[in-house]
Structure formats: C-alpha cells, structure tokens
Residue, then its C-alpha position, 0 to 999 in steps of 0.5 A: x500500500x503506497x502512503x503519501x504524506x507531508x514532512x512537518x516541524x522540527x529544525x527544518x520543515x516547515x508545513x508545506x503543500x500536499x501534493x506540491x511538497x510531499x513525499x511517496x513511499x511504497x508502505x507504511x513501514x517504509x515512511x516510518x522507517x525512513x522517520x527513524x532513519x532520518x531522526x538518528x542521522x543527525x546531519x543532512x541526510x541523503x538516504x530515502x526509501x521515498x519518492x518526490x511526487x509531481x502534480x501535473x496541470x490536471x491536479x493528477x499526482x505522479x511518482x517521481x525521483x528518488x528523494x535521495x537529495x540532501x533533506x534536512x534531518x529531524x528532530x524529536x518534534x518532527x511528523x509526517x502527515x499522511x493523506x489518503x490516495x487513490x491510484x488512477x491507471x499505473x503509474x498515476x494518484x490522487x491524493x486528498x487534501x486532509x491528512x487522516x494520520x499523523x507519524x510521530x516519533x515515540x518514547x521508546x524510539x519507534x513510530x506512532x500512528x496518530x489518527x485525525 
C-alpha cells in the first residue's frame, strides 16, 4: 500500500503543500522507517526509501525521483502527515487534501500512528 504524506516541524520543515511538497513511499513501514532513519542521522541526510511526487496541470499526482537529495534531518518534534490516495491507471494518484494520520516519533524510539 503506497502512503503519501507531508514532512512537518522540527529544525527544518516547515508545513508545506500536499501534493506540491510531499513525499511517496511504497508502505507504511517504509515512511516510518525512513522517520527513524532520518531522526538518528543527525546531519543532512541523503538516504530515502521515498519518492518526490509531481502534480501535473490536471491536479493528477505522479511518482517521481528518488528523494535521495540532501533533506534536512529531524528532530524529536518532527511528523509526517499522511493523506489518503487513490491510484488512477499505473503509474498515476490522487491524493486528498486532509491528512487522516499523523507519524510521530515515540518514547521508546519507534513510530506512532496518530489518527485525525
């Protein structure tokens, strides 16, 4: 199950727009992962499990490069959105415009899921 979501607070995101600045990683696991990995890193991190995503003229949301260019890393404030999707033919999305979960770092050094 692919996730989309939109990187939030902490020392180097502000909230940004779905789809224009969100982030694309082929499971759940993967986008929590990839919160861990970047919280630990403590530099600019350029590993990714993710993807950007791109929104052509018609508001249809693609898959785009690899997200393995230099991101700020995390902080203990840092989440992910996530927004609900909708696959349209192979390799095309429609993304909502309300988050429905949030990812947040927990206290024992794992990943919350937190409802809206």
């Amino acid at each position: 199950m692919r996730v989309f979501g939109l990187w939030y607070g902490g020392n180097g995101y502000s909230h940004g727009e779905m789809p224009l600045d969100g982030e694309s990683w082929p499971t759940l696991a993967d986008a929590k992962a990839d919160l861990i990995d970047r919280y630990h890193s403590g530099y600019w991190d350029s590993s990714s499990r993710g993807q950007v995503i791109d929104v052509d003229e018609d508001g249809v949301t693609r898959l785009g490069e690899s997200s393995g260019s230099l991101r700020p890393c995390v902080d203990t404030e840092t989440s992910i959105d996530l927004y609900p999707s909708r696959r349209i033919g192979r390799k095309k999305w429609t993304v909502g415009d309300e988050p429905y979960a949030r990812l947040v770092l927990g206290p024992r050094g794992g990943v919350r899921v937190e409802s809206y």
